[in-house]
N, C-alpha and C positions, 0 to 999 in steps of 0.2 A: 149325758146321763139318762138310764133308761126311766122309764114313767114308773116302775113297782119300785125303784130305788126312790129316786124324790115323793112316793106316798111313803114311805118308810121315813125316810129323812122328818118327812110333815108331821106324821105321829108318833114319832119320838119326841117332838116338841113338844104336841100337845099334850102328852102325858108327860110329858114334865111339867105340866101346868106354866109355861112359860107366855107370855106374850107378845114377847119378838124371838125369833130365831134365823141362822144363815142356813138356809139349804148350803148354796155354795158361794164360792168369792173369787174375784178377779176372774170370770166368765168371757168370753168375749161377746160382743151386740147379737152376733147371730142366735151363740148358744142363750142368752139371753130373752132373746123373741120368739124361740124355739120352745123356751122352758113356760113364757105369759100364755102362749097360744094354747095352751094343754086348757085353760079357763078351770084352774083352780081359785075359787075361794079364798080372799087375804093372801093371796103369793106376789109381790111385787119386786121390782131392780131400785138397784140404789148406784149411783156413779162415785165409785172412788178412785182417790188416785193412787197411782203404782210408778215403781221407777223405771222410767227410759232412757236406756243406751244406747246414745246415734250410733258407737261403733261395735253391737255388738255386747252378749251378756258377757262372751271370756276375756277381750281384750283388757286389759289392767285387771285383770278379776281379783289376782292376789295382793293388792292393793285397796280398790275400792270397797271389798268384802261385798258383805249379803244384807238383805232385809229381810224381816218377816213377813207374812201376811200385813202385818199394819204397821208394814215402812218402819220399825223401829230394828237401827241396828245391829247385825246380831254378829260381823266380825267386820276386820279390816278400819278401812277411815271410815265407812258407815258409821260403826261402832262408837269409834274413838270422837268422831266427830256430832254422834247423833242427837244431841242437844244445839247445838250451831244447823245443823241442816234439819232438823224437823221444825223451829220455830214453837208456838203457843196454841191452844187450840181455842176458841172464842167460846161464848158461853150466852144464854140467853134465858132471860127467867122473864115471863108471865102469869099472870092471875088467871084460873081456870074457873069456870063452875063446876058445882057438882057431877054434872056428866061428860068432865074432859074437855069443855069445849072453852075456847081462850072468849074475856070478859071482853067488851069492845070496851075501851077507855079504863081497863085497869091496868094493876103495873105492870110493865113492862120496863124491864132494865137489860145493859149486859155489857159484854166488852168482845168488841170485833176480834175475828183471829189474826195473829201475824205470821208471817212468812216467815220463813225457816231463811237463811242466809246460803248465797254460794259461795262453796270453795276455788280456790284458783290451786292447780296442781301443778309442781312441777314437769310432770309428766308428759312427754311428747306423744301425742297420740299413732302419729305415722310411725315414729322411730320403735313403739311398743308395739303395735303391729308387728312389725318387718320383725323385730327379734323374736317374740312370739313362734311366727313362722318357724325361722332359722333354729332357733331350740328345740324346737317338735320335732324340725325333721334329722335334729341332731341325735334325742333323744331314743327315736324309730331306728333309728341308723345300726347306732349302739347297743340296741338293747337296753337300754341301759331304761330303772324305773323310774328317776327323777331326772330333771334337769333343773337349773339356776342359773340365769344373768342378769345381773345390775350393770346399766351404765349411767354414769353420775359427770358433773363438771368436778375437772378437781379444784378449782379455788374456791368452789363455794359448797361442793357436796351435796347440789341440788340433783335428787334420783331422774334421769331424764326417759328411762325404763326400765323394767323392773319384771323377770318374767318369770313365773313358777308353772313346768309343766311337768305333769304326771301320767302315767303311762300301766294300767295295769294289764297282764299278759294276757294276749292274745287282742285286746282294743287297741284305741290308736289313741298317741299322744296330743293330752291337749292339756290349755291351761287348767289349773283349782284356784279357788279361792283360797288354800293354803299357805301365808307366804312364808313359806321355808327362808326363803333370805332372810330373812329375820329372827326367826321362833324356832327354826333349826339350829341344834350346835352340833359340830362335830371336828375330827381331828383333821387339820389342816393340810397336816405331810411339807412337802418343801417348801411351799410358797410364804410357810412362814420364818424361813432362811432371807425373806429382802426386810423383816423386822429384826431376825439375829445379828446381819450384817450390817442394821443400821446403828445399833447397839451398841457393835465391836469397831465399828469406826467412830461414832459421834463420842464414843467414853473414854478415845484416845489407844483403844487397846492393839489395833491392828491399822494398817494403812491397807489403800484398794489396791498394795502390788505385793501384799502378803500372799502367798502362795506354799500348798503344800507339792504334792504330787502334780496335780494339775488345779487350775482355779475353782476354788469351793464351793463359788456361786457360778459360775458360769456353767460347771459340768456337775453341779446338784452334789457335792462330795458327802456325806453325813461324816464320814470319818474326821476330814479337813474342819467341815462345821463344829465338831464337836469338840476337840482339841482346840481350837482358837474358843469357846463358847468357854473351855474350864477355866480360861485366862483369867475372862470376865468375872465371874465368879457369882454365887447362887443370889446373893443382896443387888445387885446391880442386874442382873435379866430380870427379877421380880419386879425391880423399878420402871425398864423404858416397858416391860411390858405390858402395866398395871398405864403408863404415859401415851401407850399407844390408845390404851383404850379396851383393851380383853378385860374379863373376867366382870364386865359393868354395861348396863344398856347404854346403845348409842345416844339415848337424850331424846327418841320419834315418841315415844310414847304412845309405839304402835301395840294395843292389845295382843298378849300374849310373845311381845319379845324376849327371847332367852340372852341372860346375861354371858352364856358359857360360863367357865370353869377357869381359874387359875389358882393353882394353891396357896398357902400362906409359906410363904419360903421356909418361918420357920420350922415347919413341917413337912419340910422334905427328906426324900432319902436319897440313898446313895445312888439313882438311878434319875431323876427327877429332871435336871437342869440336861444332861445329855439328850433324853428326852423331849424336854420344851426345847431345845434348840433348832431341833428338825422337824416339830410339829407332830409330835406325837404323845399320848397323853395329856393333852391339853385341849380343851374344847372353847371353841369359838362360830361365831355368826357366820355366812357369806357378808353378812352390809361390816361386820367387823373389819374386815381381812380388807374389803376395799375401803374402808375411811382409813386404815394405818395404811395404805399405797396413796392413797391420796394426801398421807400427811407428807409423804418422803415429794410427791410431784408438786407439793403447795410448799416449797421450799423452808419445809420441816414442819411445817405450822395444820396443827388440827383444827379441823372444821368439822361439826357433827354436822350431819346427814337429814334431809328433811324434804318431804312428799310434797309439804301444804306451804304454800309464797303466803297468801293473806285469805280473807273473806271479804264478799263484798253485799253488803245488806240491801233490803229491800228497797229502801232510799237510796239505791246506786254509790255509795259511801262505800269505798275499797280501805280493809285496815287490814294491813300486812302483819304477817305473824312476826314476833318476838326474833329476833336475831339469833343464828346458832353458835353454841359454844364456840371460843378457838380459844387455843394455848399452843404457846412453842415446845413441842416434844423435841426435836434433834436441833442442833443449827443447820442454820443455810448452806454452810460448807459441806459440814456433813450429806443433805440432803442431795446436793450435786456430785459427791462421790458415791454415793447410793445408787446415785440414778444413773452414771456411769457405767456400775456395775452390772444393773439392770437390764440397761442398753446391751451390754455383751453378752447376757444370757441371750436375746434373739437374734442378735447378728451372728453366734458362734457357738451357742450353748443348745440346751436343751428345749429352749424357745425357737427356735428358726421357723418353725411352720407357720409361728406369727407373725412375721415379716408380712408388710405391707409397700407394695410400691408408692414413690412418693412421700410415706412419713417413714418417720426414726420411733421404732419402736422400744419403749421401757419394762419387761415386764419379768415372771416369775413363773416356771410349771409347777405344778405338783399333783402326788401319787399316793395316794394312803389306806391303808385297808382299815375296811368298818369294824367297827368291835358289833360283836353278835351276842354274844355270849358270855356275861360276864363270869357265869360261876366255873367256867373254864379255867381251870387254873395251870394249864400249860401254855393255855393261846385262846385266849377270851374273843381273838379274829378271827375266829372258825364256828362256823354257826351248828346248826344240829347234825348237819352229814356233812361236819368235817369242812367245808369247802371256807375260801373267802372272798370277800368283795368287796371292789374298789369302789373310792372316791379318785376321780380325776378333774384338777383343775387348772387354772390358767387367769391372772390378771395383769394386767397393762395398762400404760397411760401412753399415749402421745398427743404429741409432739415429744419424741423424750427431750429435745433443746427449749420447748414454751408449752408444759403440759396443760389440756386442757378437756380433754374427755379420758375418762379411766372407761376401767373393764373387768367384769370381776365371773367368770363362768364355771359351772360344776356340771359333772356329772356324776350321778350316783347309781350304782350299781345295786 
């Protein structure tokens, strides 16, 4: 800071007739000793604390969120959390005389401060690194102005990393504190064909050797999808899909989660259910789209999704957080003809590039154009000069024979 700025900074104080004021805050030692040596009059430092991150400000960034200047929350688990992690603040009252100066032997009372509590994340720090990486330079690659990937356990839905990177044109991609996997909704495209399918076999309507032209999941058909989808009928997709879990937050109680969009069946039209079959017109989460693959890999059985294991207090006293939802959305049978199904999407389907040597992949592509545009009424996908832009994405679990890590990645155009 130059010297005519901080005289400035000083009498602005003083004409506010104030008595304390911050030149500046969070300084480091240098500029600190930098700013005493000038030998101003009443200008002193004060030590406060500030939060440190051994790995790094962006690593988890869209997870842990931000603080302000005075460490209070201001997004993310910061936020959500910032009563468990800031603690109390201590307080001390003495007797003064008249000219401010404390009384020797008068009252003095107060109550110490206490520590703020730590959280335990489920969060792999290496493995949110490494993906971090790998989505940046996925997202550089492509072009592409967003990126998203969650990877989770599927029996318990614990986020093991969690990566939101953005990319404005002409900079380079890195992560935000944004977490779109969450607070973003948007139109899914095919990948939400391994919930239609789970639908159309768990309600009895189709078996996994229905076939029209070619296989409807394996080779992404919307036609095939939609024709077995009118079987089903508009009361029963509003059901497993309201069972999967759309149209409702996951249970994280992470500030600013979007519930997306699912309509009230009664209020559908004649376009609606064709539509929701393929994942279009219908708004949904990233962490959505992988808690319903994680219900079909957790052999049918939903687990809500969760950042935070427990807290562990001042006094070393670990108390684990509250258990997450589960209920049975499909059977078991069903889940294992799902995941069959799934299975062929990357051994033969429009999955292959997912193949991995070694495991048995289970998963889903999908391709959908962003809506731009709403007041467009020929093609609300088409932005101001006409053009459109994709979402593309991809989730999977393996082991598909004993699932145990999913995977859930976008890219947004």
């Amino acid at each position: 800071m130059a010297t005519s700025e901080l005289e400035q900074r000083l009498l602005a104080a003083r004409d506010g007739q104030k008595h304390f004021a911050y030149i500046a805050r969070q300084v480091t030692e240098a500029q600190a000793a930098e700013a005493l040596g000038l030998g101003i009059a009443g200008l002193f430092t004060i030590e406060e604390p500030t939060r440190i991150k051994p790995s790094g400000s962006l690593v988890g960034a869209s997870v842990l969120g931000s603080t302000d200047i005075d460490n209070v929350g201001q997004s993310g688990l910061e936020k959500q959390y910032d009563a468990i992690l800031s603690g109390k603040n201590g307080k001390l009252i003495v007797e003064e005389g008249t000219k401010g100066r404390t009384i020797p032997g008068g009252v003095r009372t107060g109550a110490a401060a206490v520590s703020g509590s730590t959280l335990a994340l489920s969060i792999d720090r290496v493995l949110q690194f490494e993906v971090d990486q790998l989505l940046a330079q996925a997202v550089a690659k492509t072009g592409a102005k967003n990126g998203i990937a969650i990877v989770s356990r599927v029996g318990t839905s614990e986020i093991l990393a969690n990566s939101v990177i953005h990319r404005e044109e002409g900079q380079a991609a890195e992560p935000t504190t944004e977490n779109r996997a969450v607070t973003w909704g948007f139109e899914p495209g095919s990948v939400m064909k391994a919930i239609t399918i789970s639908a159309l076999i768990d309600s009895g309507t189709v078996d996994v050797d229905s076939q029209f032209e070619v296989p409807i999941i394996q080779q992404s058909s919307n036609v095939g999808t939609i024709m077995m989808t009118q079987q089903l009928g508009e009361a029963k997709l509003h059901e497993y899909l309201t069972r999967f879990g759309l149209g409702a937050p996951t249970g994280l109680g992470f500030p600013g989660e979007s519930a997306g969009y699912v309509g009230n069946y009664g209020r559908w039209d004649g376009t609606t259910l064709s539509s929701y079959a393929i994942g279009q017109s219908i708004i949904v989460t990233p962490m959505q789209m992988l808690m319903a693959l994680n219900t079909i890999g957790n052999h049918g059985k939903y687990v809500a999704p969760r950042y935070v294991l427990g807290r562990q207090t001042t006094d070393g006293k670990f108390i684990p957080e509250p258990a997450p939802d589960e209920r049975q959305v499909i059977s078991e049978e069903s889940a294992a003809k799902v995941t069959q199904v799934l299975e062929s999407v990357v051994t033969g389907g429009t999955g292959v590039p997912a193949q991995l040597s070694g495991f048995a992949v289970a998963g889903k592509t999908g391709t959908a154009w962003e809506p731009q545009n709403p007041h467009w009424i020929d093609d609300h996908y088409r932005d101001a000069q006409g053009f459109r832009h994709l979402t593309s994405s991809f989730m999977g679990f393996l082991p598909a024979e004993d699932p145990q890590l999913s995977v859930m990645v976008i890219l947004d155009d």
